[in-house]
Each structure stands twice: as C-alpha cells, then as structure tokens.
MINUFI-819266 format. One record per residue (C-alpha): x, y, z; residue number from 1; residue in one letter. Coordinates in steps of 0.02 Angstrom, whole numbers, plus 32768, in hexadecimal, padded with zeros to 4 digits. Layout:
BEGIN
[[X Y Z] NUM a];
...
//
This chain:
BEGIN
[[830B 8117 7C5B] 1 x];
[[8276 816A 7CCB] 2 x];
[[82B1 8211 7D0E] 3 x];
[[82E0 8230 7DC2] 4 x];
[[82AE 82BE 7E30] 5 x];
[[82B1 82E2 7EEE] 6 x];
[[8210 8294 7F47] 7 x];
[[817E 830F 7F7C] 8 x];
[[8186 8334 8033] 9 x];
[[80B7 832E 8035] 10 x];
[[803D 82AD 7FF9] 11 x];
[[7F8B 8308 7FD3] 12 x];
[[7F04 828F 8014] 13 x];
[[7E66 82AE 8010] 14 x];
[[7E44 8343 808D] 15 x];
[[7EE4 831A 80E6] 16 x];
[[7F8D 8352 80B9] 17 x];
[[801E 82DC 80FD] 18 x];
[[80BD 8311 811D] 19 x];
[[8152 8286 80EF] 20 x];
[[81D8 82C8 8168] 21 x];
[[81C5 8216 81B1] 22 x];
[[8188 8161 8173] 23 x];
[[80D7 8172 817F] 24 x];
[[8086 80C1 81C4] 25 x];
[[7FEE 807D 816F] 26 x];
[[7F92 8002 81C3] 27 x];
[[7F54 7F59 8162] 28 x];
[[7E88 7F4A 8177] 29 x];
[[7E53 7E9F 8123] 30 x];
[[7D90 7E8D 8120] 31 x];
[[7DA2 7DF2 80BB] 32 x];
[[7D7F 7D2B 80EB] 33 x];
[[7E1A 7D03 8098] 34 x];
[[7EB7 7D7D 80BC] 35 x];
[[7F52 7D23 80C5] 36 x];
[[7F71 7D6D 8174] 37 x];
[[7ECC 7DAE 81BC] 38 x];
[[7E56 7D67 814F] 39 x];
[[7DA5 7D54 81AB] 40 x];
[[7DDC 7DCB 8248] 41 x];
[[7D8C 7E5F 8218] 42 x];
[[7CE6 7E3D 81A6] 43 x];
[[7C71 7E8A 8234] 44 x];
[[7C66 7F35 8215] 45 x];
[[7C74 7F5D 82BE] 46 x];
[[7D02 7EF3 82F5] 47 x];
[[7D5E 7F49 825C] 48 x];
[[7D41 7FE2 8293] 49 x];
[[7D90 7FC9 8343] 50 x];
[[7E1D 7F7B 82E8] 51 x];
[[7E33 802C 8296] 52 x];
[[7E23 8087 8330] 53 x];
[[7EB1 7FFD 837E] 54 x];
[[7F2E 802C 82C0] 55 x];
[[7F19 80DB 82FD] 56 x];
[[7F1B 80D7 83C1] 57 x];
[[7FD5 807A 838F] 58 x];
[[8008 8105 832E] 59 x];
[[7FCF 80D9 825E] 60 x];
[[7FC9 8172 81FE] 61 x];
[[7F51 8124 818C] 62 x];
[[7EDB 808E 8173] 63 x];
[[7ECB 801C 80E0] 64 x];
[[7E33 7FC2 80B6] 65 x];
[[7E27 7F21 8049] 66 x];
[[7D9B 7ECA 8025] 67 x];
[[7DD5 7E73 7FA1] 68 x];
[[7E7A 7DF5 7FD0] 69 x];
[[7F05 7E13 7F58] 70 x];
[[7F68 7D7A 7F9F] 71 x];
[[7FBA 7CEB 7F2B] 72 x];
[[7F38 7C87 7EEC] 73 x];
[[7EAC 7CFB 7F1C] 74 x];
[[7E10 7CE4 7EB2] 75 x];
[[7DB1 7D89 7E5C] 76 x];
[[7D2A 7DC7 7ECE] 77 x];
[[7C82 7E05 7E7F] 78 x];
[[7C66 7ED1 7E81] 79 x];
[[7BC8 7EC4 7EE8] 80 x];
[[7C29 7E55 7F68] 81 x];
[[7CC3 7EC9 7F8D] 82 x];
[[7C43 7F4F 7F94] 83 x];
[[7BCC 7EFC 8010] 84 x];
[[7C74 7ED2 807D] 85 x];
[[7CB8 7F8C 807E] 86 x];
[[7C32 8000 8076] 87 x];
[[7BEC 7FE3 812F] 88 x];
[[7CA3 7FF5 8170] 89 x];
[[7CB9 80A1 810E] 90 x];
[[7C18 80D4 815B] 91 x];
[[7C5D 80B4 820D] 92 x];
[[7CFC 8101 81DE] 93 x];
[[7CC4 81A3 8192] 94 x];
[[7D0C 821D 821D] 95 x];
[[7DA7 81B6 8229] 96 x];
[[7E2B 8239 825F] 97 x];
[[7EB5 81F9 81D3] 98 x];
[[7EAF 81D0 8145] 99 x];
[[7E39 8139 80F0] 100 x];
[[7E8F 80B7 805C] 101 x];
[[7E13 8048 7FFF] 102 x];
[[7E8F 7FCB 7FB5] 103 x];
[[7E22 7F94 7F1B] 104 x];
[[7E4F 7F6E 7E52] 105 x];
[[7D94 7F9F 7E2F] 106 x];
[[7D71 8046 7DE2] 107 x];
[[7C9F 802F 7E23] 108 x];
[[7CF2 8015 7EDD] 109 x];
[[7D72 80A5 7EBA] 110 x];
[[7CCA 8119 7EA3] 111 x];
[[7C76 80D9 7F16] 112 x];
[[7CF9 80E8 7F9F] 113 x];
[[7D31 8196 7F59] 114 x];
[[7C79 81E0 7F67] 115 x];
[[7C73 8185 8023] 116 x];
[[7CFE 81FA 804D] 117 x];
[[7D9C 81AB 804E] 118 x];
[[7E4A 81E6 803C] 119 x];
[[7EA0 8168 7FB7] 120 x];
[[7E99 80E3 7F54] 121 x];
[[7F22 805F 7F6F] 122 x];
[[7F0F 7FE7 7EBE] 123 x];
[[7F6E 7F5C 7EA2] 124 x];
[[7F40 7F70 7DD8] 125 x];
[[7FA2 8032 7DE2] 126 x];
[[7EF5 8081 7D86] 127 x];
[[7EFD 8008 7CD8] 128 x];
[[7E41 7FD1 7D02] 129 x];
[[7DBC 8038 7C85] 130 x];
[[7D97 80D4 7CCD] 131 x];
[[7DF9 80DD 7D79] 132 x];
[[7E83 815D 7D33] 133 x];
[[7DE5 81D1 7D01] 134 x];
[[7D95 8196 7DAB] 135 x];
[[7E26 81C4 7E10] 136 x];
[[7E55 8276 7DA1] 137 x];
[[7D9D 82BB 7DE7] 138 x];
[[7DC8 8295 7E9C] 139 x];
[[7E33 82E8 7F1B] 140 x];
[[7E74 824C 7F5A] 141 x];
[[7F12 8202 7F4D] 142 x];
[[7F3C 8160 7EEF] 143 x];
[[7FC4 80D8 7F12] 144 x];
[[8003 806B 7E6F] 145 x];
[[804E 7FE1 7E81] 146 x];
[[80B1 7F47 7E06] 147 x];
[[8062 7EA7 7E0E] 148 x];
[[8096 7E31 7D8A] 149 x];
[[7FFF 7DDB 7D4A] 150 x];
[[7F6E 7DCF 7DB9] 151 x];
[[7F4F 7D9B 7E7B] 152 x];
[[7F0D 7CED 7E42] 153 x];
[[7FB1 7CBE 7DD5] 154 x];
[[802B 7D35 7E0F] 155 x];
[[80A6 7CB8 7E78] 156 x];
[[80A4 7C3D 7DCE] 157 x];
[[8167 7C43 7DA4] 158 x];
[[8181 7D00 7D94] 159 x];
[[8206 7D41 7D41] 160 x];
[[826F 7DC7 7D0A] 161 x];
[[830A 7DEC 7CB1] 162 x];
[[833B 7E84 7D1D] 163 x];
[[82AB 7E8E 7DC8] 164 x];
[[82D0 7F5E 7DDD] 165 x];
[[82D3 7F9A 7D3E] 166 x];
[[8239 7F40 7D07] 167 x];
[[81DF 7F72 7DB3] 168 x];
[[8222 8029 7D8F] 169 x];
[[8206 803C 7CE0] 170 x];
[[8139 8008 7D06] 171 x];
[[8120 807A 7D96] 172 x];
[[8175 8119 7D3A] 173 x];
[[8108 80EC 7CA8] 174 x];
[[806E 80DF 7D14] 175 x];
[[809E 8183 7D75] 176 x];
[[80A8 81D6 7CD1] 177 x];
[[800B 8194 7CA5] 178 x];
[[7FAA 81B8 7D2C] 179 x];
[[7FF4 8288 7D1E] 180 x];
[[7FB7 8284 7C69] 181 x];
[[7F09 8269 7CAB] 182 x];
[[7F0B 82E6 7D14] 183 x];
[[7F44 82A1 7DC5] 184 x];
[[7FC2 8316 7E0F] 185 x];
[[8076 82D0 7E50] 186 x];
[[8050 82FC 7EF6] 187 x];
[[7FCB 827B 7F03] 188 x];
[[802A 81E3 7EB5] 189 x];
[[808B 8167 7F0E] 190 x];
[[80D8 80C4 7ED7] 191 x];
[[80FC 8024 7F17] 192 x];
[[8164 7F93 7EDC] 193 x];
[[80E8 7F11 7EEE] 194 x];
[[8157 7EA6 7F63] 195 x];
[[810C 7DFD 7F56] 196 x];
[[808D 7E13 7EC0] 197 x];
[[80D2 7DAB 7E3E] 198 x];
[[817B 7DA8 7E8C] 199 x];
[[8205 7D20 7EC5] 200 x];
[[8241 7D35 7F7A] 201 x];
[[82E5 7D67 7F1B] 202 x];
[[8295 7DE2 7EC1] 203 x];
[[8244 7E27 7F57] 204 x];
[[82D7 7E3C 7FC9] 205 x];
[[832E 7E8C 7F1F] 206 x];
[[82B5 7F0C 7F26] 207 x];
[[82B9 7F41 7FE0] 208 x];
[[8381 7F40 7FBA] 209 x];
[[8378 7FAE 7F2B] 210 x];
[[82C4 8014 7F63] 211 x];
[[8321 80BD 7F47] 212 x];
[[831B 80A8 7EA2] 213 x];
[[8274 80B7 7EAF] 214 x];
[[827E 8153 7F14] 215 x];
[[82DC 819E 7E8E] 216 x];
[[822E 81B4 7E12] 217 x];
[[8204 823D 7E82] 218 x];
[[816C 8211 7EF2] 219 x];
[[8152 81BF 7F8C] 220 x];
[[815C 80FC 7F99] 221 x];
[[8105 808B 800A] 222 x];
[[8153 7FE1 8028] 223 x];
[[80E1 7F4D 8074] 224 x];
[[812D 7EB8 80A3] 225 x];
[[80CE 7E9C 8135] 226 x];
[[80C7 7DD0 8179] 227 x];
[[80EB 7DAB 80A5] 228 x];
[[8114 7CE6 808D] 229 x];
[[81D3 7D1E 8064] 230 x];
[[81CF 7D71 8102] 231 x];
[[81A5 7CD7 814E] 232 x];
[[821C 7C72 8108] 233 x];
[[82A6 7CD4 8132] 234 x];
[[8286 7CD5 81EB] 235 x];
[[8207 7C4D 8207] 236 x];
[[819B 7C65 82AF] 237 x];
[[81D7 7D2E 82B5] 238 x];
[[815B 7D6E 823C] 239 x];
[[8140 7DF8 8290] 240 x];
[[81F1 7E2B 82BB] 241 x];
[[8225 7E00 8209] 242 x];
[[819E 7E79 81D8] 243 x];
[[81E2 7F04 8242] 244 x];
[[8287 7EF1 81F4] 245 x];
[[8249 7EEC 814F] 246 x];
[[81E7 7F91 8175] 247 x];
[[8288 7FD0 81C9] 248 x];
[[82EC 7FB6 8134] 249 x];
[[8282 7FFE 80B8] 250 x];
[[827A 80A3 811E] 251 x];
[[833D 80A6 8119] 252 x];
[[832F 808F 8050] 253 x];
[[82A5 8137 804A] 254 x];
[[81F5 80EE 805D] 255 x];
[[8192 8169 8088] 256 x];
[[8110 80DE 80CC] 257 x];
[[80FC 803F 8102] 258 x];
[[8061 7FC8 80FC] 259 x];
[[805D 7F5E 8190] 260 x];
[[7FEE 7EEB 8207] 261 x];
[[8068 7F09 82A6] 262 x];
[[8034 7FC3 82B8] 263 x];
[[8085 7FD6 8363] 264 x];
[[8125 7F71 835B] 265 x];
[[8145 7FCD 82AB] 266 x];
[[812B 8071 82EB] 267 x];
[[8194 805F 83A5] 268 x];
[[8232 8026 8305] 269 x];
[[8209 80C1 829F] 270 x];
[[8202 812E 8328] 271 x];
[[82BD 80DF 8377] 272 x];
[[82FE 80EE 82C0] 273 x];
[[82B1 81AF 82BD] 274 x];
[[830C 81CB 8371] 275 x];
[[83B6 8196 831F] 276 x];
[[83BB 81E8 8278] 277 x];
[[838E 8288 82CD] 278 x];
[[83F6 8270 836D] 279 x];
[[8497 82FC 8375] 280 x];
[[8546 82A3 837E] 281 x];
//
C-alpha cells in the first residue's frame, strides 16, 4: 500500500510559486486540427494567444498547451510537427503573467518547451519516455503525471480493471516515487487520475467518487474532466454545466486543480463554493 501524507500547500513552478489554499483553474489551450472539443480553433498563433489572454482575463491560474491531441483514437503526431505547432505560441506567450503547461509525451518537446521558458510539463505518459525523468530533474519546472491505460490511439478498446482505484493509485505512487528518485522534488509533482484515458464512464465517475484517495499520496491533484464523452452522456446537451459539476465535485473530494475549457463558468462555481466553506455560521 503507497504511503499517505498531508498534501503540500505550494506547487514550485517554474519561477512562480502557487499557493493551493484554493482550486487553482487551468485553462485547456488545444493548438491541434483534431481536439475532441476545440480541435482547429486555435492553430493561428495569434488567435491562440488571445485565447490565453481570454483563460486569464476569466480568472485561469494557468494555461495548458497541447499540440499533440491525446483524445480516443488520436493518431501519433511526428516530433517536428508538435514542435512547429507550439513553438510560435510559446514565443507569443513568453511574458505570460501565470504560469505556462506544455501538455506533451515527448521528452525533445519537453526540452524544447523547458528552455522556451515554461513553467510545467503536463504528460499524459507520467515521465516513462527515454530521457524525460533526467529532462525534467535539470529543470525548475513542475511536472504533472498522469494514468493512461495503453495509449491515446487504443485506449477506449474494452478497458479493464479488477479494482479502478487501487490500480490508478498504486501507478501514480509508483511514478511519484520514481520521479523523487531522479531527483524531482515533491513540491513540484502533481498527479492526476487520467479520467477518460483508457477508462469506462464507470470507471471515471468511480474515480471522481473516490478522488481523495488520491489526495491521500501527498501532493496536489488535478482532475480534468472538462466536456469528456461520459460527461456528455450523462447530461446530454449540458456539456458545459455537466463540466462545472464535475469540476465542482472534484474540488469537494481535494483537487487542488482543475483542467477545464469553461474558464469563467468554472471559476464564478469555485469562487460560490470558496464563499460557503469559508462563510461563519
């Protein structure tokens, strides 16, 4: 059994420091043709930099970049590609006033992205790819790893698992651990579940329900669930409010962040959800 401890009340990122007295929001920046949600939106450089400026305007605490989709089905995308897609939009970004994700699997984009200047590395692969726990130990920045069962191309093919949290747990303590052995310290590291990579909509909605156990490794974990197919079939035609609620929820089990499109609606929730935790009876 992974051991527990009380989550840090600081993630070190980059050159900021960011306090977790609250659900921080991080705002979803897809510079991909072929998101499931925004695919094709953003690929200017300049139309994804206003859409950064909009994230923050609405209250994100920090942006996430993609420019690779991770999405069911989702075919690999060549090095030089995801590079050509994100390197003008880091270069427009580079005095962004929070904090910068790159969401990428690739240790050549991780370096890249890390000598551009950016704050942490969001990866869907939790560091197993040659060289990106080495890549990451050298940098300042602070990494996100996340479960995905299999890979984005197969991932939704009949996944399965004898006990969803357990197996989800045991993976992300044994990455943690991993990732402190090479030299990354625990206040960089956060987790995340991996709600809908390689998961059932049953498995998903187990682990929002049971996301504290998560909480319990000891570092701060970001939930993203934001306009997800399970989502969608729960509510159909509320995608956004369903996404909201999802956020919601996972703030009342201990995320410490949330990874959504709806910057705005998600943060006016947090803030009404701040207001009454902290409101005297």
């Amino acid at each position: 059994m992974p051991k527990t401890s009380p989550a840090p009340k600081r993630l070190r990122c980059g050159k900021f420091q960011l306090e977790l007295d609250r659900p921080l929001v991080m705002g979803i920046l897809n510079i991909t043709p072929d998101s499931f949600s925004d695919g094709g939106l953003f690929t200017e450089p300049r139309r994804a930099l206003e859409r950064a400026r909009e994230m923050i305007e609405q209250g994100a605490d920090l942006i996430d970049i993609g420019a690779e989709s991770t999405r069911p089905g989702a075919p690999p995308v060549p090095e030089s590609e995801e590079l050509d897609r994100l390197m003008p939009v880091l270069e427009l970004l580079h005095d962004c006033p929070v904090p910068i994700s790159v969401d990428t699997m690739k240790t050549a984009v991780m370096r890249a992205a890390i000598a551009a200047g950016i704050s942490m590395i969001n990866d869907v692969y939790a560091l197993r790819a040659e060289g990106a726990l080495e890549t990451l130990a050298g940098s300042e920045v602070a990494v996100c790893l996340m479960h995905m069962k299999g890979e984005p191309r197969t991932m939704q093919n009949a996944p399965a698992y004898a006990d969803v949290v357990s197996e989800v747990r045991e993976f992300l303590a044994h990455r943690a651990d991993a990732a402190r052995a090479a030299g990354i310290g625990a206040d960089r590291i956060v987790l995340d579940p991996g709600y809908g990579f390689g998961k059932t909509s049953a498995h998903n909605f187990t682990l929002l329900r049971e996301l504290n156990s998560f909480v319990q490794l000891g570092y701060p974990v970001l939930f993203g669930a934001s306009r997800k197919s399970s989502l969608a079939k729960a509510a159909p035609g509320q995608l956004v409010h369903a996404s909201v609620a999802a956020a919601l929820l996972a703030a009342e089990r201990g995320a410490s962040m949330v990874r959504v499109h709806d910057v705005a609606e998600t943060r006016a929730a947090l803030i009404v959800w701040s207001e009454m935790r902290s409101a005297q009876a």
